[in-house]
N, C-alpha and C positions, 0 to 999 in steps of 0.2 A: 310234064309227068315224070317224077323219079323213076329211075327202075329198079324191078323187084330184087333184080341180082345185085342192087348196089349190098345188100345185106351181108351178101356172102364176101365181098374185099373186106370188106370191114372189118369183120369176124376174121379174115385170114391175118390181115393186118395185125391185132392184137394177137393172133396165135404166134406168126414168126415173131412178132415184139417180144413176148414174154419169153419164149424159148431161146430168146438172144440171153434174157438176162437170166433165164436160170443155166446157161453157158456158162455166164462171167461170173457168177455165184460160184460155179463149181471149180472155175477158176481161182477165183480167188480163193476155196479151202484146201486146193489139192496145192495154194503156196502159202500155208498157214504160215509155216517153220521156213521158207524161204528169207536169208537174209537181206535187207534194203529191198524188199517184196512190198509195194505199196495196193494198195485194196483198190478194185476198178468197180465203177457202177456203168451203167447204162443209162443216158440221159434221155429218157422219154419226150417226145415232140407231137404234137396232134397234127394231124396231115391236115393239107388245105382242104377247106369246107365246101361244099354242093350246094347252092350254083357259083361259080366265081362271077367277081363282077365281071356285066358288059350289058351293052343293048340288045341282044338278041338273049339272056337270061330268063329261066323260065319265071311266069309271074305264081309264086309260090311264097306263104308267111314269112320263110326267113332261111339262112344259109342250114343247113345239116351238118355235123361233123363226118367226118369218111374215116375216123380210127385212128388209131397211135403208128409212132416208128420209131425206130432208135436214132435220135441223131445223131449220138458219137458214145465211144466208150471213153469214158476218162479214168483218168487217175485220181485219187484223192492224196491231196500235195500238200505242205503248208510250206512257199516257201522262205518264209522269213524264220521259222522254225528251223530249216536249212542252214541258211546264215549262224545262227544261234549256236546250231551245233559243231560248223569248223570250226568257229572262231574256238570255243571253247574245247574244240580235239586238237587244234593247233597249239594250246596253250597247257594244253595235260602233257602232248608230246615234248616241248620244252622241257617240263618241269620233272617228269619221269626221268629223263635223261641226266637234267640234273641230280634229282636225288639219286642215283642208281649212282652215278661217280664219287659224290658226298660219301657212299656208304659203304663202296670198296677201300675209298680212302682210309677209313675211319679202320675200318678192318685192319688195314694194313700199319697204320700210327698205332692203333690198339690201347689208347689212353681213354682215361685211366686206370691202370692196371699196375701190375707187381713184375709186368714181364716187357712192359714199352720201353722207349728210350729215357721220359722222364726215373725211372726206377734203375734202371742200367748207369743212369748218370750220377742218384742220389749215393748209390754204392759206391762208385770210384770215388765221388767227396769223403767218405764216410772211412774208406782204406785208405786215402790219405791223413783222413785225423787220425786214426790207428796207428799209419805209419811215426807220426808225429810224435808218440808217448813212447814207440819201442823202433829207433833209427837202425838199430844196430841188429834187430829181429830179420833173419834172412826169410822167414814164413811170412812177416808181413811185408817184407818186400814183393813177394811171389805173388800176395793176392794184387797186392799197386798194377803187378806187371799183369795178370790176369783180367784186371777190373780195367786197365787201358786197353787189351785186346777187347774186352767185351764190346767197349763204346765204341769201336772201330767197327767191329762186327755190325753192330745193330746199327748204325751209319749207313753199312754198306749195304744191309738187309732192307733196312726201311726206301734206300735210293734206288735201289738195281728193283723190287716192289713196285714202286711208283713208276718207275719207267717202264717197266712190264707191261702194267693195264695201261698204261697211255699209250701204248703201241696198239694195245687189241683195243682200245677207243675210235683209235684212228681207222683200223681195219674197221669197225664195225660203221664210222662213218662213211666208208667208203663203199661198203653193205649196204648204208642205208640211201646211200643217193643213189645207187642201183634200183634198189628196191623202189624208189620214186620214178625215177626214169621209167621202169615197166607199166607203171600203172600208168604214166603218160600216154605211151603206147597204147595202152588197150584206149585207154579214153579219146585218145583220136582217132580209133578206128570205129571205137563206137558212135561218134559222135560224126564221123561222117558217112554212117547207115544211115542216122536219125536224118541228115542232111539229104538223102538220097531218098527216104521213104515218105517223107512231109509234103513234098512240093504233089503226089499222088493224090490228097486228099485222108491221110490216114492218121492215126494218132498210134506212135510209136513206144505204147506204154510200157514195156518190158523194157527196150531201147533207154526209155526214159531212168528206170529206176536200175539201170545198170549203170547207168553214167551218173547220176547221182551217189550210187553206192562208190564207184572210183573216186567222185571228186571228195567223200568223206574221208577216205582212206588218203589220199593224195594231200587231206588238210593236216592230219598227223604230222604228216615231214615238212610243210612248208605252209606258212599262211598265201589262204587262192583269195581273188576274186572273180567274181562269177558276171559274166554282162552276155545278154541274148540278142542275135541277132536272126530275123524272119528267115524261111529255110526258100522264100519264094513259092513261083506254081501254084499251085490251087491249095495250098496248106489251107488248115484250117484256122479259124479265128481264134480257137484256143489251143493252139500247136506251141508248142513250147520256144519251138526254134534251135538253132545248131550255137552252141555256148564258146564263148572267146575265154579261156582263163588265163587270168596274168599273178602273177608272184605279186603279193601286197607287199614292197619294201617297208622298212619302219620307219621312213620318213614321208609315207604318203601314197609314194609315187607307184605306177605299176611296171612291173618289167614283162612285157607278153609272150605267153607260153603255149598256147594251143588257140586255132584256129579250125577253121573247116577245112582249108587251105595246106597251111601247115603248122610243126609243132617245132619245139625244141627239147634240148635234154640236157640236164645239170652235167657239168663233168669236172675234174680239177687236173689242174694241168700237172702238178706234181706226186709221183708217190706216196708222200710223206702227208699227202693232205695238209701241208703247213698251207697259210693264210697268210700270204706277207700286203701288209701297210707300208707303202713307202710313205717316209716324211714327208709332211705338207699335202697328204693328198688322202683322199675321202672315198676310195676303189680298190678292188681288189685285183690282183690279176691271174690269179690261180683257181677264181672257181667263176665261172660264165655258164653259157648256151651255145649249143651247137642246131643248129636251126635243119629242120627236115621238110621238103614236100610233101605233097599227100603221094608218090612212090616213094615213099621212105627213102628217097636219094638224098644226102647230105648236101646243104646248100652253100653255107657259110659256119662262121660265127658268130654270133648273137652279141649283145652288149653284155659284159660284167655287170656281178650283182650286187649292188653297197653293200660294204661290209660290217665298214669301223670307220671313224673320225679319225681327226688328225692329230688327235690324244690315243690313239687306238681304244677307243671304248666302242663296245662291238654294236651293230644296227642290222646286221643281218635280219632280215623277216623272220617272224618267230616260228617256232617250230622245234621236231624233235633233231633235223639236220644243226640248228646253230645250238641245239644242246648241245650236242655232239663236238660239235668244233669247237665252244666255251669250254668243253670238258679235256678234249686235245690239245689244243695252244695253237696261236695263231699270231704272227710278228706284226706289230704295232709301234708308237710312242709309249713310255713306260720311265720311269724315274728307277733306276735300278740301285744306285746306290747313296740314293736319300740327300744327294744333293743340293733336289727343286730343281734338276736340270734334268729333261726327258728326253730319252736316248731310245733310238731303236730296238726291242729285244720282246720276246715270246712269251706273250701271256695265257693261262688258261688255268682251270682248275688245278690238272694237273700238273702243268708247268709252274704256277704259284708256287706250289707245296714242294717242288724238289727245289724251287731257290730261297723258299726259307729253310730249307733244311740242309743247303749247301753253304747260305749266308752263317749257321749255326754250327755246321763243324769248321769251315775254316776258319772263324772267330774261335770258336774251342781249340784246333788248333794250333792256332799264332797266341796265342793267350798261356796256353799250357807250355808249348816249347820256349816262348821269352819269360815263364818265371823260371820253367825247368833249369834254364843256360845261367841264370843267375845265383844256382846252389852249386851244392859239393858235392859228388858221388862219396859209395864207404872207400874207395881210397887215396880221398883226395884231391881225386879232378875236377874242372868244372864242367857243371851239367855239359849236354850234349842234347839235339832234338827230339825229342819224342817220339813226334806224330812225320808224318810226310805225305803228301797229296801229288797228284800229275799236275802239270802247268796248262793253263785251259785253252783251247782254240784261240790264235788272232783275233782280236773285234771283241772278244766274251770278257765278261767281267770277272776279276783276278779270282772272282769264289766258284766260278761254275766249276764242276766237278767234284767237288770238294768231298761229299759227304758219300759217292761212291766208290772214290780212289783211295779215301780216308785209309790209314795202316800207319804198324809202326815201324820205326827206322830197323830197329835191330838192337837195340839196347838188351843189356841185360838186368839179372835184379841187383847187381852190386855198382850199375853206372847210374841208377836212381839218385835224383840229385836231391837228398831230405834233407842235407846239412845247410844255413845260409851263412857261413861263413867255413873256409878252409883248415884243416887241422893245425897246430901249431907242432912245426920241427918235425914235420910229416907224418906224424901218428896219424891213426884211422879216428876216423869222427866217431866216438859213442854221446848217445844221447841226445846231439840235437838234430831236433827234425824238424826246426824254426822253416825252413824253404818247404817243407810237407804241408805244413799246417799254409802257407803262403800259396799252395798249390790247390788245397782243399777251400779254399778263401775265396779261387776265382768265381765260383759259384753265385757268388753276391756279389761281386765286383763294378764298379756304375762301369761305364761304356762310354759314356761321355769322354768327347775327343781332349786330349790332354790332361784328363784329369788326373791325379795325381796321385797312387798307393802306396803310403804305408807300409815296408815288409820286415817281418819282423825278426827279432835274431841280428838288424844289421843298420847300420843308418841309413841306407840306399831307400830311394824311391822306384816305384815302377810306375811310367807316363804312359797311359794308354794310347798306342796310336791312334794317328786320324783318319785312316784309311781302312779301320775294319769295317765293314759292311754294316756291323748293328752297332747303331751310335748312342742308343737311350736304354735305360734299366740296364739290367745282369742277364747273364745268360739264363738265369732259371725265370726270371719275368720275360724275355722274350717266347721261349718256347711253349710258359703258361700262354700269352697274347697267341699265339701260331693255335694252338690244340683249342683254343677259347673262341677265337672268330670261324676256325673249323666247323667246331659246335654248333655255333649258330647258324652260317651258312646251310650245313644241313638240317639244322633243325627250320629255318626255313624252307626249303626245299624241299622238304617232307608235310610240311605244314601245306603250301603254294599246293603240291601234288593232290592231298587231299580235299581242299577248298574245291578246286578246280573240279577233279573227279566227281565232287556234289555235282556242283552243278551241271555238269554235263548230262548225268545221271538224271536232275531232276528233267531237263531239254530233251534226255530221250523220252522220256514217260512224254512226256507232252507230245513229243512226235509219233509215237506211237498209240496215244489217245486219238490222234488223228487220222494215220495212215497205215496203222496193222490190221490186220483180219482178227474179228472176234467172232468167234466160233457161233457164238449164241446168235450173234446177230445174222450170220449168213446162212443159219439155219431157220430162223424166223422170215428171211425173205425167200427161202426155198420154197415153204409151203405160201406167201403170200402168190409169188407169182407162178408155182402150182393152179391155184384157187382161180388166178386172170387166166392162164393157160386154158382148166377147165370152160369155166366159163366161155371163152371166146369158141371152145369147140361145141358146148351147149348150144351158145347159138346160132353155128351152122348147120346142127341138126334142125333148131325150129323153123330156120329159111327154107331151109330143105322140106319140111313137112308143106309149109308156107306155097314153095312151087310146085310141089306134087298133089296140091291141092286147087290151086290153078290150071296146072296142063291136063291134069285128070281127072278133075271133080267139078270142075264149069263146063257149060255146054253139052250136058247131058241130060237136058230136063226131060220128063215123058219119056225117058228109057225105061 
């Protein structure tokens, strides 16, 4: 014989069931606008049924249901949609970084324009051929001596520029591994709540989408991967478990960064944030792990992270950090001076652009003072240097510096050497300005080692050395090639940037198709499980009627 009271669990049942999930309803809209806020439901269970099996079971048609319960509250997750979205914020963050350097650059080159170095350079050709038609004109001397201050100046502007924002590159790298390192931090602390609350029996959903929300941010600066391990105890069968993330290097491999246990933290062993590659070898040793317990007590240090080969071509894991460092410079193998022999020395965006622009003044340099030295000043003497540079650090290549120390010696406008041959019986040179025009010339001049110019006004040849840094085209086809592969780098880099940001873009709509709060919808289960709420206390009112009509209204016949 059932009993009559079984009505009223049942009916209780289905009230605290629904009252749970218009809870988590009102939960989830009071985190509409909460950011990495994922929507929870209530997973509904029907309780075991009346009679269970056994041999003393009453003999009755069939089992009863006894009402609903909430199994568990979940989260609504997609996590391969997850995946989706590091990889793809890992790859924005890259490419951000890139274009943002590309576009200070560009700034600061300012081509093409009426007011960059190519325009500064076309002038001084141009007051040389002037000088050429009027040698003896002391005004067009003035602008020669003017128009070589200029290119020294814009030398000096466009280099001490470029070496500026590599400086705040570097700082702001060294910003950004901070800024990664904190979110480590919070993610191991979070992640060993999760660790501590699971083994209970509970589902640590907010836990959850906090640590989620770190490992997105944390995918920005460095590509993760993500591997789960059970939290133990009584977790439940769909517990997420406490997340091991390791650094995905670009060759495969993982370097491991957090644990339940413990974590570690990016650091660089040098101020300067340089990256040195020793030859022959495929490591870095200036940016590692420092390895922490769960007391945040320091343990060791961790293994180094690949960097670069043993051509220095960079493999850092991708991310907005090896933007950053591609955009800083970082000591590798490199062919520096066109040999096909590769020499140790610092590559990076910006380190690129200040050695072609150093390769470029001291080839202008050593170009202009060896025809300068081979004419006549107006009174006769022979030319004298130009231009003059600092002599470069030990170990550097004979042009580093060049295009910042760039200035002139000290010449005046009457020691301009326009004339290519000397006056006869010591008179002053009028009229030729054969070495002006030979100066104005260098412009076009091939480069190729030993070849052979032409100067005119005089029999002599001028042999281009073999030791200038730019060995092919003229100076003005080098620096078109320089401002040309510029271009496109950042026009790549801007292009990659936007690609990228699609898609990422379209990954969140998709994630958030899945796992944001939609207002309509959680207003439509408000009133549904309202309408069960109702319902289930409806019918503890009819049980009610049901035993008030049994204890009080049987057994009364003949009253």
């Amino acid at each position: 014989m059932r009993s009559t009271f079984m009505g009223l669990e049942t009916a209780k049942r289905g009230m605290f069931t629904q009252q749970g999930a218009l809870y988590t309803t009102g939960h989830n809209i009071s985190n509409a606008n909460t950011p990495g806020y994922s929507r929870q439901r209530i997973n509904f269970e029907t309780t075991t049924p009346y009679p269970a099996v056994g041999l003393n079971r009453p003999n009755i048609p069939g089992q009863m249901g006894t009402g609903v319960e909430a199994g568990s509250v979940q989260r609504i997750r997609d996590s391969f949609l997850d995946v989706q979205y590091r990889n793809e914020n890992t790859k924005l963050g890259y490419w951000s970084a890139r274009a943002d350097a590309f576009a200070k650059v560009e700034d600061i080159v300012n081509e093409p324009t009426t007011e960059g170095l190519a325009a500064t350079m076309t002038e001084l050709w141009k007051s040389f051929q002037d000088l050429a038609g009027a040698s003896e004109n002391e005004g067009a001397r003035g602008v020669v001596l003017e128009r070589l201050q200029a290119a020294a100046d814009t030398f000096n502007y466009m280099s001490d520029s470029l070496q500026a924002v590599k400086k705040d590159f570097g700082n702001q790298a060294g910003i950004t591994v901070n800024s990664a390192n904190s979110v480590i931090e919070k993610l191991f602390a979070v992640n060993r709540q999760i660790s501590e609350v699971e083994p209970n029996g509970y589902l640590p959903n907010d836990l959850y989408d906090e640590r989620d929300r770190l490992i997105d941010e944390l995918s920005q600066y460095v590509s993760v991967s993500v591997d789960a391990d059970p939290s133990g105890g009584n977790a439940l069968p769909i517990a997420e478990g406490v997340y091991n993330v390791s650094i995905l290097n670009a060759d495969g491999t993982k370097t491991p960064l957090l644990t339940k246990d413990e974590y570690s933290l990016l650091s660089f062993s040098s101020a300067s944030v340089d990256v040195t590659v020793p030859a022959g070898s495929n490591r870095v040793d200036s940016l590692f792990l420092i390895q922490h317990d769960r007391s945040n007590t320091q343990t060791g240090t961790g293994p180094e992270i690949p960097f670069a080969d043993a051509n220095g071509t960079p493999v850092f894991p991708n991310g907005e950090i090896k933007g950053l460092i591609e955009t800083y410079g970082y000591k590798g193998m490199k062919d520096t001076d066109g040999d096909g022999v590769k020499e140790e020395a610092t590559a990076g965006v910006y380190q690129n652009m200040i050695d072609e622009l150093d390769k470029f003044a001291y080839t202008f340099k050593t170009l202009v003072n060896d025809i300068h030295k081979l004419g006549f000043d107006a009174e006769g003497n022979a030319g004298l240097d130009v231009f003059q540079t600092d002599a470069p650090a030990a170990g550097q290549p004979v042009y580093t510096g060049a295009a910042s120390s760039l200035g002139l010696t000290g010449i005046t406008t009457k020691q301009i050497a326009a004339s290519a041959v000397p006056p006869e019986n010591g008179a002053v040179n009028i009229g030729d300005g054969n070495n002006a025009q030979n100066l104005s010339n260098i412009s076009a001049m091939l480069l190729t080692p030993g070849n052979t110019v032409d100067l005119l006004g005089t029999d002599d040849t001028y042999t281009v050395p073999a030791d200038l840094p730019i060995k092919t085209g003229s100076l003005n086809s080098f620096y078109e090639g320089v401002i040309g592969r510029l271009g496109v780098d950042s026009q790549q880099a801007s292009r990659m940037e936007g690609n990228v940001d699609v898609l990422r873009a379209s990954v969140i709509t998709n994630r958030e198709s899945v796992s944001s709060v939609s207002l309509d919808e959680e207003m439509t289960n408000l009133i549904k499980y309202q309408h069960a709420y109702n319902g289930a206390a409806r019918m503890i009112t009819i049980v009610d009627e049901m035993l008030d009509k049994i204890i009080n209204g049987m057994g009364v016949a003949g009253r």
